[in-house]
C-alpha positions in Angstrom: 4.0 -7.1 10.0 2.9 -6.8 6.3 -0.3 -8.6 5.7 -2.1 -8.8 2.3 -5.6 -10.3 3.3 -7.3 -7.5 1.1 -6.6 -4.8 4.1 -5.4 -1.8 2.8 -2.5 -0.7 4.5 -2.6 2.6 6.5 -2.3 5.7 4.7 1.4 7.3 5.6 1.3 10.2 8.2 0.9 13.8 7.4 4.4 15.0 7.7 4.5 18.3 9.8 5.1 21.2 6.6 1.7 19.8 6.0 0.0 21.0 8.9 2.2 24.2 8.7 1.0 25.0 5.4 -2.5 24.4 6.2 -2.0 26.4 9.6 -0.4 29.3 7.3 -2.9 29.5 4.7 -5.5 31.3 6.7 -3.1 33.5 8.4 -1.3 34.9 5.5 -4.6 35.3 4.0 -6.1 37.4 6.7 -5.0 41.3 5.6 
C-alpha cells in the first residue's frame, strides 16, 4: 500500500539496541 499523494511515509521503527542504548546511558552514567 505505497501511496504518493504528498503523505510522507511513516518514519521506520526504532529498532530495540536503540532503546537499550538510551535505557543504558543513564545507568552507566550513575557512579
Amino acid at each position: 500500500m505505497v501511496t504518493h499523494r504528498g503523505n510522507t511515509p511513516p518514519p521506520p521503527p526504532w529498532p530495540p539496541i536503540f532503546l537499550l542504548l538510551l535505557i543504558s546511558s543513564p545507568l552507566q552514567a550513575r557512579p
